[in-house]
C-alpha positions, 0 to 999 in steps of 0.5 A, spaced: 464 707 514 462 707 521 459 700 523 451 700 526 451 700 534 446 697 539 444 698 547 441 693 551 438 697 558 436 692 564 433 695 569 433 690 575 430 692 581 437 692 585 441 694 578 441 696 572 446 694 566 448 697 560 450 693 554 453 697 548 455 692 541 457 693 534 458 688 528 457 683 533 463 685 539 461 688 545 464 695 546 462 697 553 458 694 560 456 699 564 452 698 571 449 703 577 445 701 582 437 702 580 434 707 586 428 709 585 427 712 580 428 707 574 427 712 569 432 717 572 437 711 573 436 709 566 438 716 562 445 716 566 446 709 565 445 711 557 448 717 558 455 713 562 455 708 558 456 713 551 460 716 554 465 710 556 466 709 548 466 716 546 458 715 542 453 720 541 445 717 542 445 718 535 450 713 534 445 708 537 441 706 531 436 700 536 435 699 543 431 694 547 430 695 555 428 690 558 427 688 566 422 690 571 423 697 570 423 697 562 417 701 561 421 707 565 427 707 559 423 712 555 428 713 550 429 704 548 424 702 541 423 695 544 421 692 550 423 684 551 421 680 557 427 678 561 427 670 561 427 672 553 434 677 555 437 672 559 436 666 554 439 670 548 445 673 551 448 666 554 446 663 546 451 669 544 456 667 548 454 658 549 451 656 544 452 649 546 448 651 553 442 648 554 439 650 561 440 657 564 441 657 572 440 666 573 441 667 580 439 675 580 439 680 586 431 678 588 430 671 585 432 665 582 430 662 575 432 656 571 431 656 564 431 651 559 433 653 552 434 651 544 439 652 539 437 659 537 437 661 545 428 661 544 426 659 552 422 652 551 420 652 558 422 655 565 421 657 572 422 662 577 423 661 585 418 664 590 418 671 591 423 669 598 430 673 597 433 666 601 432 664 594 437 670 590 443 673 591 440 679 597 441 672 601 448 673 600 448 681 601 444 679 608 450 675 610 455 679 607 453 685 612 452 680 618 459 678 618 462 685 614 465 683 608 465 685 602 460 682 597 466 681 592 469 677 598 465 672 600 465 668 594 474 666 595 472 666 603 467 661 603 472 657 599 477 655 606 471 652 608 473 646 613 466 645 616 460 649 612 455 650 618 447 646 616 442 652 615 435 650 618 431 656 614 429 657 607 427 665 610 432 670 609 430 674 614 431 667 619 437 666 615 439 672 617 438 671 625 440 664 624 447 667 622 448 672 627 447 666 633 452 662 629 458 667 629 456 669 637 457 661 637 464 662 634 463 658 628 468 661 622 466 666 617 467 662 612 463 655 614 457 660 615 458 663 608 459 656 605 453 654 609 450 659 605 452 657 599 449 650 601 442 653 602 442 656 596 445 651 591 440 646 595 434 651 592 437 652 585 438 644 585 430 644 586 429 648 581 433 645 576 430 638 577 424 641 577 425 645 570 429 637 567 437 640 567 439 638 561 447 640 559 451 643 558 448 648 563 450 656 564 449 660 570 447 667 569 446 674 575 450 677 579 451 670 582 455 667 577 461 672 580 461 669 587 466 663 585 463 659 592 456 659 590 459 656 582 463 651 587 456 649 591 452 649 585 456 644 580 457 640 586 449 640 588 448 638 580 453 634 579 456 638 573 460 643 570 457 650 569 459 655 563 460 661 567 460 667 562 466 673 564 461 679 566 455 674 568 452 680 571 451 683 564 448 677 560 440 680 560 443 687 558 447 683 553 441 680 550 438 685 550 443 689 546 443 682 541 435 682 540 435 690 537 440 688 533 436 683 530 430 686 530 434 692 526 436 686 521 429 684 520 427 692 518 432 692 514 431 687 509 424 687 509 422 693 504 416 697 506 
């Protein structure tokens, strides 16, 4: 008997993600840049996405979309806000997380969870990309290296240079005057990941951290920035294997309950 499948579709403003599960095991992640036409980019992502584990869409029996383009994903039963995605995909993986620090690609927010990955409180950094990871991004094609690189350069840091603006737009200035100063690739990345990590610190006092805390986003990939954050906060963080993909994963979580509830309520 072929077991039952569910899709969670994030659609973000920079990505859209894909998740696929079935008796409670990821089958597949998918990810694609979200353009400008969601509606479009999310019928591809579904359409990969299958393709990936050899499904039809007939084979899915729920879906939930979730993130600002959520409404685009014409073909989804259910739409669920994402602080709620991204609270239920952690609690999937660290049930044990009590706080959520998500570093997307527009902004940062940190989440405060119960045992069942229900939101008890949060907040959101302002609407500043100095705040997120297209801060990173920014710099990253500043200095011209790959995104993927910046978090290992960082790393060899000796001397991270003191960024004055909380505005990635000065931020960006700020960082090409560093390097016709001289100063190092890497201490103008880890200076970075410095004013990032001081912000979410901000944040997370703000919310009242409690551990164990989980980081969530495409910011969990950059090793620097996880380094900056628990040195800032004092603490150890639960970095999931594919951070980028724990809203989708929710998402994919909660069609699967909401499946379960229809079928064992009659009528």
């Amino acid at each position: 008997m072929n077991m039952a499948c569910f899709m969670g579709i994030d659609v973000g403003a920079r990505t859209s993600k894909g998740v696929i599960i079935e008796d409670g095991e990821v089958k597949a992640y998918h990810s694609l840049l979200s353009g400008i036409n969601y509606k479009e980019t999310a019928q591809r992502l579904r359409e990969e996405l299958l393709a990936k584990v050899g499904l039809l869409s007939g084979n899915i029996v729920h879906s939930v979309a979730t993130g600002v383009g959520a409404q685009n994903v014409t073909f989804s039963q259910q739409k669920v806000d994402d602080l709620r995605c991204c609270a239920r995909g952690i609690n999937y993986l660290f049930p044990e997380a009590k706080t959520i620090i998500d570093v997307g690609g527009t902004s940062s927010r940190v989440l405060r969870t119960d045992r069942k990955g229900k939101v008890t409180n949060f907040i959101v950094s302002e609407k500043c990309a100095a705040g997120s990871g297209y801060f990173l991004e920014t710099i990253a094609n500043v200095l011209r290296i790959e995104l993927e690189d910046v978090g290992p350069l960082s790393l060899n840091s000796q001397n991270p240079i003191i960024f004055t603006t909380g505005c990635a737009v000065f931020g960006e200035s700020e960082a090409v005057s560093r390097v016709s100063e001289g100063f190092s690739k890497e201490d103008i990345l880890a200076g970075v990941h410095k004013a990032l990590a001081n912000k979410i610190s901000v944040l997370a006092n703000r919310v009242g951290l409690e551990e164990p805390c989980a980081i969530s986003g495409g910011g969990g990939l950059d090793v620097g920035l996880v380094k900056s954050i628990e040195e800032e906060l004092e603490i150890q963080l639960l970095v999931p294997p594919k951070p980028q993909f724990i809203t989708a994963l929710g998402a994919a979580v909660m069609a699967k309950k909401t499946w379960e509830n229809q079928v064992s309520t009659p009528g």
